[in-house]
C-alpha positions as CSV (number, residue, x, y, z in Angstrom):
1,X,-24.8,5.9,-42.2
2,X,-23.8,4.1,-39.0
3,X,-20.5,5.0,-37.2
4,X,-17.8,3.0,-36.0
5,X,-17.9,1.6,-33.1
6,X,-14.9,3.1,-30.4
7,X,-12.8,0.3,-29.7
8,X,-13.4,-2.1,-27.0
9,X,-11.4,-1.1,-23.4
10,X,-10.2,-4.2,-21.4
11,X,-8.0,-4.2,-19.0
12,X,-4.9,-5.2,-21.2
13,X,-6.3,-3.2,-24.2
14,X,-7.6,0.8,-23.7
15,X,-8.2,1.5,-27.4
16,X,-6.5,4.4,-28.9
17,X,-3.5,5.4,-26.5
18,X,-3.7,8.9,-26.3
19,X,-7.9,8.5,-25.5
20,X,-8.9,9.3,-21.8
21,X,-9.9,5.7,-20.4
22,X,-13.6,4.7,-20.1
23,X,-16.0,4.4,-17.0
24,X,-16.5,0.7,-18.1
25,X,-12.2,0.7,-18.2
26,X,-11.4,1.9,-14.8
27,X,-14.2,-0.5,-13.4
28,X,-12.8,-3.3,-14.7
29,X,-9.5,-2.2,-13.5
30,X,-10.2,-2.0,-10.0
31,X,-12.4,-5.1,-10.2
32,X,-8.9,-6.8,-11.2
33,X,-6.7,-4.6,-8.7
34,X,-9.2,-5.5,-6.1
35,X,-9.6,-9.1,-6.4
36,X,-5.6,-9.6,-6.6
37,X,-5.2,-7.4,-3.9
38,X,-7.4,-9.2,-1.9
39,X,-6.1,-12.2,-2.4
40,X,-2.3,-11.0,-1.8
41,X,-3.8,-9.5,1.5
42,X,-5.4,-13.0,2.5
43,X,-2.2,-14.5,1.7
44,X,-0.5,-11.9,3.8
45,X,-2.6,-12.8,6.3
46,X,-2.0,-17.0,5.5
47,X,1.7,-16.1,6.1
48,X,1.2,-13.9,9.6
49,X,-0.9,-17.0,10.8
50,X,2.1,-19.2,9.8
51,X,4.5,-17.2,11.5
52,X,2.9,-16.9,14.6
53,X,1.8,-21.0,14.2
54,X,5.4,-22.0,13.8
55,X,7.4,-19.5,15.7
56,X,5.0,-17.5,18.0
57,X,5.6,-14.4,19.1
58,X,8.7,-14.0,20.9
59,X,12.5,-13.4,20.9
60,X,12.8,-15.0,17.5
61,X,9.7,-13.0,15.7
62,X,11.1,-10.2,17.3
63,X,14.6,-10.9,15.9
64,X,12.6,-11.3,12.6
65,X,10.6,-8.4,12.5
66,X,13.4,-6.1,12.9
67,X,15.0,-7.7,10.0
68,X,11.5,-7.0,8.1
69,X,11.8,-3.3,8.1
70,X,13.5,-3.7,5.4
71,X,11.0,-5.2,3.1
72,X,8.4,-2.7,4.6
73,X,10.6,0.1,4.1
74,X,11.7,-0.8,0.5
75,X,7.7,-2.1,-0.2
76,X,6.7,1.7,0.5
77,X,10.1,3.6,-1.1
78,X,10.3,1.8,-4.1
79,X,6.7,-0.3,-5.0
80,X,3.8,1.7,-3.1
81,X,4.7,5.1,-2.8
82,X,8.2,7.0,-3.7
83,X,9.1,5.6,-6.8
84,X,5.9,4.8,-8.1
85,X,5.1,8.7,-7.6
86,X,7.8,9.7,-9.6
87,X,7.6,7.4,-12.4
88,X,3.6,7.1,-13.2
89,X,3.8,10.9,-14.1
90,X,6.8,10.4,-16.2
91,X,5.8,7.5,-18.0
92,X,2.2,9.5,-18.2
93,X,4.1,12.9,-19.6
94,X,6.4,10.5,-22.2
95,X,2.5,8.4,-23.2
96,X,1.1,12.0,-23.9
97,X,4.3,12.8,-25.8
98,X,3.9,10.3,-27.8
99,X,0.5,10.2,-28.6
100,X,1.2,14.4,-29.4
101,X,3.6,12.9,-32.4
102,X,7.1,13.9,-30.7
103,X,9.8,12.6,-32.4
104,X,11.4,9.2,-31.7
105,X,9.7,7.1,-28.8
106,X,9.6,8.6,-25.6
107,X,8.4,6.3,-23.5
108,X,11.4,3.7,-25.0
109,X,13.8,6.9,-23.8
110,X,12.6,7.6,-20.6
111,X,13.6,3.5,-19.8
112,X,16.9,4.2,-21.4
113,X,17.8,6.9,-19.5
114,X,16.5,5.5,-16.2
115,X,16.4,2.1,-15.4
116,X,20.2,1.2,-16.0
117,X,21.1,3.5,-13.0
118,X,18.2,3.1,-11.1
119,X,19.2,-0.6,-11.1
120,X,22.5,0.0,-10.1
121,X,21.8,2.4,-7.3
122,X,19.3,-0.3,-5.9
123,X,22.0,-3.5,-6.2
124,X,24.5,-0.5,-4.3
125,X,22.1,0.2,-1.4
126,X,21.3,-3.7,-1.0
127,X,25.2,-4.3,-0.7
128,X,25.6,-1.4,1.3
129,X,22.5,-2.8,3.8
130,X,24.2,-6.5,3.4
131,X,27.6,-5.4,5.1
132,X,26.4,-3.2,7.7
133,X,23.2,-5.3,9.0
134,X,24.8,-6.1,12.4
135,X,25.1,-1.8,12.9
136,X,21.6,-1.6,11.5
137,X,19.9,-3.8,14.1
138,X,21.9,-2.4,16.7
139,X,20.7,1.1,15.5
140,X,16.7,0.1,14.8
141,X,16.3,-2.6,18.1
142,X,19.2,-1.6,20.5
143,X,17.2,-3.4,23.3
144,X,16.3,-6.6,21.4
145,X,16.8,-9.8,22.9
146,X,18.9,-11.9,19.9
147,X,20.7,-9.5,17.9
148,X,22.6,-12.6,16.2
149,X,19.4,-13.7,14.6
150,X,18.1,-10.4,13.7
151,X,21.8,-9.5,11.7
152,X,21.0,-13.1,9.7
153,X,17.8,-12.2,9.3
154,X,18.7,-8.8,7.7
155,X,21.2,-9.9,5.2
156,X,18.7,-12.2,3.5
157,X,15.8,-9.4,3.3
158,X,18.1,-6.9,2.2
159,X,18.5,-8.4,-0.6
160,X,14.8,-7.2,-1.9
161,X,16.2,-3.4,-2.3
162,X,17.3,-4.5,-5.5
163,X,14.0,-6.9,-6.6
164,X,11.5,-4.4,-5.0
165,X,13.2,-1.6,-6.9
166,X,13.0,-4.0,-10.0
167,X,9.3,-4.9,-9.4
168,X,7.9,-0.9,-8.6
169,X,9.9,0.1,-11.8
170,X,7.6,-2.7,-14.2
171,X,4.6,-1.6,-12.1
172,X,4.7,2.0,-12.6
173,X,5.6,1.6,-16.3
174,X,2.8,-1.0,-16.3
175,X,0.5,1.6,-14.7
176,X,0.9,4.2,-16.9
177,X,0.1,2.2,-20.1
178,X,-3.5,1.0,-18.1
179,X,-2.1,-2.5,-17.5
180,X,-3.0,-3.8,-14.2
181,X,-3.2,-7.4,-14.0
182,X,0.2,-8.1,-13.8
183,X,1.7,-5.4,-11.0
184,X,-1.9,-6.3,-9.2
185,X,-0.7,-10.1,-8.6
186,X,3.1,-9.1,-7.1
187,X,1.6,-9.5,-3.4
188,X,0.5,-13.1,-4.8
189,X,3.7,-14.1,-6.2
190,X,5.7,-12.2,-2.7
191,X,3.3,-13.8,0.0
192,X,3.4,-17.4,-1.3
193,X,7.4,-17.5,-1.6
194,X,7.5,-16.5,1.8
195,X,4.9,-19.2,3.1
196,X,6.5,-21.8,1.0
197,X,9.8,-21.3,2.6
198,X,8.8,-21.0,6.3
199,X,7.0,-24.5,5.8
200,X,10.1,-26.2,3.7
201,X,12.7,-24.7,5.8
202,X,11.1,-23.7,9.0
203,X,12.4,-26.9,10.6
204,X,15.7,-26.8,9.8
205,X,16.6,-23.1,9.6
206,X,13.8,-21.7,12.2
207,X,12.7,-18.5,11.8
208,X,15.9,-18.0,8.9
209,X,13.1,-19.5,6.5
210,X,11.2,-16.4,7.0
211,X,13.6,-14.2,5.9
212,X,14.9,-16.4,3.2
213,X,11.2,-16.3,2.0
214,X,11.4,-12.6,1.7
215,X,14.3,-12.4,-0.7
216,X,12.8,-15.6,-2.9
217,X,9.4,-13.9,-3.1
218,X,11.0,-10.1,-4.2
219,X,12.6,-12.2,-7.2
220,X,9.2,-13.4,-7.9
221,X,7.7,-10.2,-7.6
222,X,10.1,-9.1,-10.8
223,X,9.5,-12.4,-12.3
224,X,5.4,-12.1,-12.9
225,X,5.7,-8.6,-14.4
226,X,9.0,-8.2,-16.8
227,X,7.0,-10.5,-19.8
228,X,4.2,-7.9,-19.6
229,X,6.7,-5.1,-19.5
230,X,8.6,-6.5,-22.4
231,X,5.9,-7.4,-24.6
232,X,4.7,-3.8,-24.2
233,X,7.7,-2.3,-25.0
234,X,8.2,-4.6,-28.2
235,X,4.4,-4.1,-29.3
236,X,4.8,-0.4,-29.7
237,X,7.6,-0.6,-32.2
238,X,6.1,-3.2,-34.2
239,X,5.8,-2.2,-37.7
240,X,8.7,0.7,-37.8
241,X,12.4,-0.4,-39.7
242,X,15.5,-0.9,-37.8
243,X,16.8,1.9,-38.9
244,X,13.9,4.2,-38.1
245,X,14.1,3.0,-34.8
246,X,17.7,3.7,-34.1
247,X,17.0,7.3,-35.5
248,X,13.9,8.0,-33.3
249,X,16.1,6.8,-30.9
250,X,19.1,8.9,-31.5
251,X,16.5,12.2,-31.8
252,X,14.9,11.6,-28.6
253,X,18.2,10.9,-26.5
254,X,18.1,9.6,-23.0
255,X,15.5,11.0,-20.8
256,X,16.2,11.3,-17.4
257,X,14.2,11.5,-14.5
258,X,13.8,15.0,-12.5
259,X,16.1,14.1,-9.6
260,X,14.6,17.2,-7.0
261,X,11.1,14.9,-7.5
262,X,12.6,12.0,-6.9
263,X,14.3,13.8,-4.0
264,X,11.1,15.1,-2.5
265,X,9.3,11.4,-3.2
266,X,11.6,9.5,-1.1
267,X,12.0,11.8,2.0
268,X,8.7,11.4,2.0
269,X,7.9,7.7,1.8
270,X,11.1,7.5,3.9
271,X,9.2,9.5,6.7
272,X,6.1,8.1,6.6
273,X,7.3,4.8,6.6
274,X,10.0,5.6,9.8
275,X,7.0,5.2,11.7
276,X,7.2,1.8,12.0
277,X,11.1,2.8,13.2
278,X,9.6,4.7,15.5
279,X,7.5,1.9,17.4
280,X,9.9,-0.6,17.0
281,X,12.6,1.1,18.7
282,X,10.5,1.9,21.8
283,X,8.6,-1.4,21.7
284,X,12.6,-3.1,22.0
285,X,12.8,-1.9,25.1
286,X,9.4,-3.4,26.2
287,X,8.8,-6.9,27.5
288,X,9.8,-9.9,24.8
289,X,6.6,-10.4,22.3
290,X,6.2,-6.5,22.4
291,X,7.4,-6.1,18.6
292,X,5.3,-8.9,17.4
293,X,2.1,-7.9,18.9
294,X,2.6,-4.3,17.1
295,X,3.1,-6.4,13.9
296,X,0.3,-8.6,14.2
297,X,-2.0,-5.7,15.3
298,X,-1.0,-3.6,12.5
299,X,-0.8,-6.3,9.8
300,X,-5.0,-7.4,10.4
301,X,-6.0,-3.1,10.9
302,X,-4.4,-2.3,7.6
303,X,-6.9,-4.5,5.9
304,X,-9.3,-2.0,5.2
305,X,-7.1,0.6,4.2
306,X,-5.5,-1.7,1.7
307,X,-9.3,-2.3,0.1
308,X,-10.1,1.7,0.7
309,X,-6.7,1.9,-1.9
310,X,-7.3,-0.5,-4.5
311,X,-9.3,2.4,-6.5
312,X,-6.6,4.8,-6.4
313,X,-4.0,2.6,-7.5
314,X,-6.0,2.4,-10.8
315,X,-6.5,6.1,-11.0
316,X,-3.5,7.7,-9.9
317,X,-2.2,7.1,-13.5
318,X,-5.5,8.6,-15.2
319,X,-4.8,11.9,-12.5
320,X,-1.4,11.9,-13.6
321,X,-2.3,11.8,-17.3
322,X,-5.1,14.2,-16.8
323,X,-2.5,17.1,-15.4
324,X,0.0,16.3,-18.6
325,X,-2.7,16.6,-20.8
326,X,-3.8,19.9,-18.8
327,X,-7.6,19.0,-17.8
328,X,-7.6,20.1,-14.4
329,X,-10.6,19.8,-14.2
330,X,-11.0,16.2,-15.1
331,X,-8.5,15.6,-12.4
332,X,-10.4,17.6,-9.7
333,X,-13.1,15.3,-10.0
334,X,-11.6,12.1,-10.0
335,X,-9.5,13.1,-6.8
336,X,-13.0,13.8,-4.5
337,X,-14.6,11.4,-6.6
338,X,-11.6,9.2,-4.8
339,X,-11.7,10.8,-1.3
340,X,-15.2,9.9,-0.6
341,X,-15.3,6.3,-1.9
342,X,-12.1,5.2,-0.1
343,X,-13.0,7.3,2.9
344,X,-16.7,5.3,3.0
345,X,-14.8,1.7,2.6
346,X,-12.2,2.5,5.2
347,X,-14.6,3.9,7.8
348,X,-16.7,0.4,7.2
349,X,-13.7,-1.1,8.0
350,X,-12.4,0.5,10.7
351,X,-15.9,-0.1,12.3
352,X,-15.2,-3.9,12.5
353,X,-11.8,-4.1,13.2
354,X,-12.6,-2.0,16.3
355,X,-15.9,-4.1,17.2
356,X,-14.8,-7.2,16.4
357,X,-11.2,-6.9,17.0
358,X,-10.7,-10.1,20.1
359,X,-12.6,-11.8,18.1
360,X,-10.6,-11.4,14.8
361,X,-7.6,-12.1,16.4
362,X,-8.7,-15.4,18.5
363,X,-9.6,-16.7,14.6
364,X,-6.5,-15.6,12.7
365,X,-4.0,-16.5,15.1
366,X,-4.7,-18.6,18.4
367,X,-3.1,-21.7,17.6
368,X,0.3,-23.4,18.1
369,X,2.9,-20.7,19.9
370,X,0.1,-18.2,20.0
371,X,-1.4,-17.9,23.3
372,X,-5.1,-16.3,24.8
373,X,-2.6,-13.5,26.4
374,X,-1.1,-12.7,22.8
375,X,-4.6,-12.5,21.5
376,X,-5.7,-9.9,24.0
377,X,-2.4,-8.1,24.0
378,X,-3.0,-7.6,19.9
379,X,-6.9,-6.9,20.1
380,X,-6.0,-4.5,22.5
381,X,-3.5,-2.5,20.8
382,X,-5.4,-2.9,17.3
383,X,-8.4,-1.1,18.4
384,X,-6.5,1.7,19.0
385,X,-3.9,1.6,15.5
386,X,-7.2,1.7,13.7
387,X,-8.4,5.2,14.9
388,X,-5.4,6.4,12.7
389,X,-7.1,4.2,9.3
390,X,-9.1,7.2,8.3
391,X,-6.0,9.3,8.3
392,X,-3.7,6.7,6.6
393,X,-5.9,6.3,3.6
394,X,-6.4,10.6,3.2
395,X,-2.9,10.8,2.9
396,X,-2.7,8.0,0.3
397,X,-4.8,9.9,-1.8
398,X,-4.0,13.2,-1.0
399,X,-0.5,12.8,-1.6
400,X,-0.7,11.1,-5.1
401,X,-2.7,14.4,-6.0
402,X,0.1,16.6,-4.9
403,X,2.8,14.4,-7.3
404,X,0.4,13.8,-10.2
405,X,1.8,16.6,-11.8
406,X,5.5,15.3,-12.1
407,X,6.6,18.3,-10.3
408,X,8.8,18.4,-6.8
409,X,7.1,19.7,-4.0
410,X,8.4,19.8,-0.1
411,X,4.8,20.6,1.1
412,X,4.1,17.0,1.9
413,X,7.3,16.3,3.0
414,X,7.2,19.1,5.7
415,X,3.7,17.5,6.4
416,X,4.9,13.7,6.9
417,X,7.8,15.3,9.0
418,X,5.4,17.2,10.9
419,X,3.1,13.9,11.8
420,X,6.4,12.0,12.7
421,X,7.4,14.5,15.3
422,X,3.9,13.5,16.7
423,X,4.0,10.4,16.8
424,X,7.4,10.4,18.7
425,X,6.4,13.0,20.7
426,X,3.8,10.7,22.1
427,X,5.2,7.5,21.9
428,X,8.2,8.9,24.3
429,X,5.4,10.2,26.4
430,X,3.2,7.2,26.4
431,X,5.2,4.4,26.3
432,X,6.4,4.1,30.3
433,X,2.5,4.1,31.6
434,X,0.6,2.4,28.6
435,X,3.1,0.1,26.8
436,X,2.6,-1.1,23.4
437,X,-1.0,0.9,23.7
438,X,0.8,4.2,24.0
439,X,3.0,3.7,21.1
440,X,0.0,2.6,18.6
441,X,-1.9,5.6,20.0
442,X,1.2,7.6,18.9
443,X,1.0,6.4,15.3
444,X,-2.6,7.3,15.4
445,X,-2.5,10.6,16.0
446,X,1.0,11.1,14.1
447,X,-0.7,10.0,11.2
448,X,-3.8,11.8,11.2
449,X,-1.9,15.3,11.7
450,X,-0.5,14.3,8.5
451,X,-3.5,14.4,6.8
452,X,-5.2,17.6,8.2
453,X,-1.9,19.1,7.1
454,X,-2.2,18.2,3.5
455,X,-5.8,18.5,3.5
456,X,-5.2,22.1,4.5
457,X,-2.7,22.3,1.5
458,X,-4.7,21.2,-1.4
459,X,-5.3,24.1,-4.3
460,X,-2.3,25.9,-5.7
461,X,0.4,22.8,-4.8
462,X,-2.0,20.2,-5.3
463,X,-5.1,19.6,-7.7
464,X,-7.2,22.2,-6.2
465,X,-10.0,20.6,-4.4
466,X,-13.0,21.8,-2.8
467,X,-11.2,21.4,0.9
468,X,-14.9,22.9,2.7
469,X,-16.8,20.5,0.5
470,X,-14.3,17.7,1.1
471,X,-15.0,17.9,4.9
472,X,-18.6,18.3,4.4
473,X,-19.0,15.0,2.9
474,X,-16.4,12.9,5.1
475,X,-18.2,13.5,8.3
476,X,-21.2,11.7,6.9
477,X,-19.4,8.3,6.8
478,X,-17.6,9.3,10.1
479,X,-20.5,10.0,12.0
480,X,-21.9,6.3,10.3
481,X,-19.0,4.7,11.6
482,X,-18.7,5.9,15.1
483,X,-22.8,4.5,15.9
484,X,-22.1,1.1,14.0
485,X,-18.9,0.9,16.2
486,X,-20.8,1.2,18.8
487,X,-23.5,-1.1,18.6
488,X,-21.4,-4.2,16.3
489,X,-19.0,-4.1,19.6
490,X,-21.9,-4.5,22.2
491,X,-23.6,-7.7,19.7
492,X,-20.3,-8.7,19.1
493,X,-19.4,-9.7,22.7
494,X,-22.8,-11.4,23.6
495,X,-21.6,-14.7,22.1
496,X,-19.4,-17.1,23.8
497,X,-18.0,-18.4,20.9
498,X,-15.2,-15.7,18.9
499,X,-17.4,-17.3,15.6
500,X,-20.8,-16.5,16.3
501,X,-19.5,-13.4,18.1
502,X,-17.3,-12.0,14.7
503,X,-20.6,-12.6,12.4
504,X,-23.0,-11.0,14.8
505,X,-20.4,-8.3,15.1
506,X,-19.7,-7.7,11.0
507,X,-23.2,-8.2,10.5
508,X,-24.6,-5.5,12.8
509,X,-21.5,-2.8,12.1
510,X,-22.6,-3.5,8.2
511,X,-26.7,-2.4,8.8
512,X,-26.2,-0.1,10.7
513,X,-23.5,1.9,8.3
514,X,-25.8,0.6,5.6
515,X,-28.8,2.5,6.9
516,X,-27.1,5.5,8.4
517,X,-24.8,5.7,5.2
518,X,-28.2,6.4,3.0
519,X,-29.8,8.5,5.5
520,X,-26.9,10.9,5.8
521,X,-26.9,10.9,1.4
522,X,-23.1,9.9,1.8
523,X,-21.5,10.6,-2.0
524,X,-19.0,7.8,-1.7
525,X,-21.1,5.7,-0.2
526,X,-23.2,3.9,-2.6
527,X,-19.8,3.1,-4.8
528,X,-18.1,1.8,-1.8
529,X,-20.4,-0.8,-1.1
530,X,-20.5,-1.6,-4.9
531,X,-17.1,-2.1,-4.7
532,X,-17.1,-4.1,-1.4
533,X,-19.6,-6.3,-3.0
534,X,-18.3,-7.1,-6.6
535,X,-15.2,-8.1,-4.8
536,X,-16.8,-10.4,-2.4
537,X,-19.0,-12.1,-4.9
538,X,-15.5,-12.8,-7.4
539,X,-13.8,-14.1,-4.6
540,X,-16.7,-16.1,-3.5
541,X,-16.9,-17.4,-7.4
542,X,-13.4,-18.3,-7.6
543,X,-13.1,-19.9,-4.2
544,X,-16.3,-22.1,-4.5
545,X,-16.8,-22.8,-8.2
C-alpha cells in the first residue's frame, strides 16, 4: 500500500503547522531572503550614490546623517534586532501552543494583548522625538555645522518610530509562521521611497527630500506586509463559528509580552546600535565631510555582513521554535551549522572590501559633488571598519541564540556594554592623531570584544555550543581570508583603470579563498559559496532575462 505523500513546503505554505520545516523549506527561504535582500541592499546602495550625486558630502549630508540616526537606530530597535528578538519566540511559543491543542487561539491573543500598546508606545516616542529634535541634535552633533537643517531633518525621520515599529511587529509575526517573502521585500519598498523623493524633491527642498523619503518609505514598509499579516490571521480561523471564536477568545485572554525580555532586548539593540552615536559625535567635531565619509564607508563594508545574515534571519524562528518545542539539540546544530556558513561568507567579503576598497568606492560614488579626495578619505577608513565584519556577524548570531528561548537575559547586554566602553575608549584616544581612521578602528575593535564575550558565554545562558569546536572551525576561513586579502589587493592595484582593477581584485580574492577554503576542509565553506552562487545566478536571471 503506498503512503501519502507529506505535503509540499513552499515558502508561503510549510505543511502541517506544528511539523519542524524541511531542508528543501529553509533553502528556499533564504533563496527568497537573499535575493530581496540583495536587491534592498543594491537599492541602498542606488540611494547612497544619489545622495552623494545630488548633495555630496558636506555640511548638508552631515546635517542629514545626524537626522538619520534615527532611522538606523529604530531599523535595529524595532525591525532587525530588539523587537524582533522578543517577538519571534513569542509568536514561536503561542504556534507551538497551538499546534499542542490549547484552548482558544494563541497566537490571535498574543496580538491582542500586544500590538494595541505597542502601537501606542511607538506613536508616543515618535511625538516625543518630533518636539525635542532641536535638543537631540544638539545632544548627538554638538559641533555640526547647520544645526537648522539637521532639526528639519529629524522631525521628518522621526516619524518612522511609529512605521518601523509597525513594519518589525508584521515581520516577526510573519517570521514565526515561515513566511518570508513579504518582511524580505521592506528594504525594497524603504529604499525606493527614499530615492524617489530625493529625485522629485531634491531641487526644491535640497537635502529635506532625503529625509522626507525616509518617513514615506517607513509607511511603505508597513504597507507591503499588513495584507500578508492579515490574510494569515483570517486563514487560521477559517472554518470555526462566530461564537466559537469569541469563546476561544474569551478562554485564552490577552497575552502579554514578558516586559523584563523586552527590557533586556532593547538595552541591548540600544547599545549596540549607540555606536554609531559614538562616531558621530566625535567625527562632529572633525573637519566638514567627516560624518559622511563614516557613512559612506560603513554603508559599502556592511555588504557582506548583510549577505553573511540572510541565513539566520530564516532560522532564527526554526531556533526559536526548536527551544519551545524542547529539542536542544536540534537547535545546537542549526546555531554552528549558522556560525560557520555566515562566518565563511563574511570573511569572503571582508577580503574584497579590504582589497578592492579605492576601487569600489571610485565606482559607487565618484560623480557629481563627490570628489577623488572623498573617494580616498572613504576607501581609507573602510578598510579598516571592515576588520570589525567578522565580529559584527558573530554577534548577530550569537545573540539570537541567547533570546531564542523567550527568556530575559543581561549576559549580552553586559557584553554589548562592555564592547561600547571600547570603542569609546579608543575613539577618544584615537581620534586627535588619526581622524575618522581612529574612530572606525574604535568600532572595530568595540565590536569584536563583543563577540569574544558572548562567545565565551554560550552553554547554560545560551544554546550550549561547542565554543572549542566553534573556534576550531572559524580560523579556517580566517586564515583563507587574510592570504586572499593579501594577494586580491597587490592584483587589484596593477590596473590603471578602478574597472579592470575591481575584477582582477574580486577575481583573485575569490580563488584564492576558493582553493584555500577546500584545502583547510572549512565546514561552512562549501554552503557559503552555494549560497553566494544561487544568489548571483537569480539576480543575474531576473536582471537580464
Amino acid at each position: 500500500m503506498s503512503q501519502p505523500r507529506a505535503p509540499k513546503q513552499g515558502v508561503g505554505d510549510t505543511g502541517v503547522e506544528g511539523a519542524p520545516p524541511t531542508r528543501g523549506f529553509l533553502a528556499k527561504a533564504a533563496l527568497v531572503t537573499a535575493v530581496f535582500s540583495v536587491a534592498g541592499a543594491l537599492l541602498g546602495l542606488i540611494r547612497d550614490q544619489s545622495l552623494a550625486r545630488l548633495f555630496g558630502a558636506g555640511r548638508d549630508t552631515d546635517a542629514f546623517l545626524v537626522a538619520w540616526t534615527i532611522p538606523e537606530f529604530a531599523a535595529t530597535l524595532l525591525i532587525e534586532d530588539g523587537l524582533a528578538f522578543a517577538l519571534i519566540p513569542a509568536f514561536s511559543m503561542a504556534l507551538a501552543r497551538r499546534a499542542q491543542g490549547a484552548a482558544g487561539d494563541p497566537v490571535r491573543a498574543l496580538v491582542a494583548g500586544t500590538l494595541p500598546k505597542l502601537a501606542l508606545a511607538f506613536a508616543a516616542v515618535g511625538a516625543l522625538l518630533v518636539g525635542g529634535a532641536p535638543q537631540l541634535v544638539e545632544v548627538l552633533a554638538p559641533g555640526l555645522r547647520d544645526p537648522g537643517l539637521a532639526v528639519d531633518c529629524t522631525r521628518l525621520t522621526a516619524t518612522c518610530v511609529l512605521t518601523f515599529g509597525l513594519a518589525g511587529y508584521c515581520s516577526a509575526a510573519l517570521r514565526a509562521h515561515r513566511r518570508f517573502l513579504a518582511p524580505a521585500a521592506i528594504y525594497v519598498a524603504y529604499n525606493a521611497g527614499i530615492i524617489a523623493a530625493m529625485f522629485a524633491l531634491g531641487g526644491h527642498w535640497g537635502v529635506r527630500s532625503a529625509a522626507f523619503g525616509v518617513a514615506a518609505g517607513g509607511a511603505l514598509m508597513v504597507v507591503v506586509q499588513l495584507p500578508a499579516l492579515l490574510r494569515q490571521l483570517r486563514n487560521k480561523a477559517k472554518g470555526k463559528a462566530k461564537a466559537e471564536a469569541r469563546e476561544s477568545a474569551a478562554v485564552a485572554g490577552a497575552q502579554p509580552l514578558n516586559l523584563v525580555l523586552m527590557a533586556t532586548v532593547l538595552l541591548f539593540a540600544l547599545c549596540r546600535q549607540s555606536q554609531v552615536l559614538i562616531e558621530r559625535f566625535l567625527a562632529s567635531h572633525l573637519h566638514s565631510g567627516a560624518i559622511s565619509h563614516l557613512n559612506y564607508a560603513q554603508k559599502v563594508a556592511q555588504i557582506p555582513m548583510t549577505m553573511s545574515m540572510m541565513l539566520c534571519t530564516v532560522t532564527f524562528p526554526v531556533v526559536a521554535r526548536a527551544l519551545a518545542e524542547g529539542d536542544t539539540e536540534r537547535a545546537r546544530r542549526r546555531v554552528e551549522r549558522d556560525l560557520s556558513v555566515a562566518a565563511s561568507v563574511v570573511l569572503l567579503g571582508t577580503a574584497v572590501v579590504v582589497a578592492c576598497a579605492p576601487q569600489l568606492i571610485h565606482l559607487l560614488f565618484q560623480r557629481g559633488a563627490f570628489t577623488p579626495q572623498d573617494t580616498a578619505a572613504t576607501a581609507g577608513v573602510m578598510r579598516v571598519y571592515a576588520l570589525g565584519l567578522l565580529g559584527q556577524t558573530l554577534v548577530g548570531v550569537l545573540v539570537r541564540s541567547y533570546f531564542s528561548a523567550g527568556r530575559a537575559t543581561w549576559y549580552p547586554v553586559a557584553a554589548m556594554a562592555a564592547g561600547i566602553v571600547v570603542t569609546s575608549w579608543i575613539g577618544a584616544l584615537t581620534v586627535g592623531s588619526y581622524g575618522v581612521t581612529g574612530i572606525a578602528a574604535a568600532n572595530a575593535t568595540g565590536i569584536t570584544a563583543t563577540a569574544v564575550v558572548l562567545l565565551a558565554g554560550m552553554g547554560p545562558r545560551s544554546v550550549p555550543v561547542g565554543v572549542r569546536r566553534v573556534l576550531a572551525e572559524l580560523s579556517r576561513p580566517v586564515r583563507a581570508a587574510v592570504i586572499a586579502t593579501v594577494v586580491g589587493t597587490f592584483f587589484a592595484q596593477r590596473p590603471a583603470d578602478p574597472l579592470t582593477g575591481l575584477a582582477a581584485g574580486v577575481t583573485t580574492v575569490t580563488a584564492v579563498f576558493v582553493l584555500l577554503g577546500w584545502a583547510l576542509d572549512a565546514q561552512g565553506f562549501a554552503p557559503a559559496l552555494r549560497s553566494v552562487g544561487t544568489v548571483t545566478r537569480r539576480l543575474a536571471h531576473a536582471v537580464f532575462h
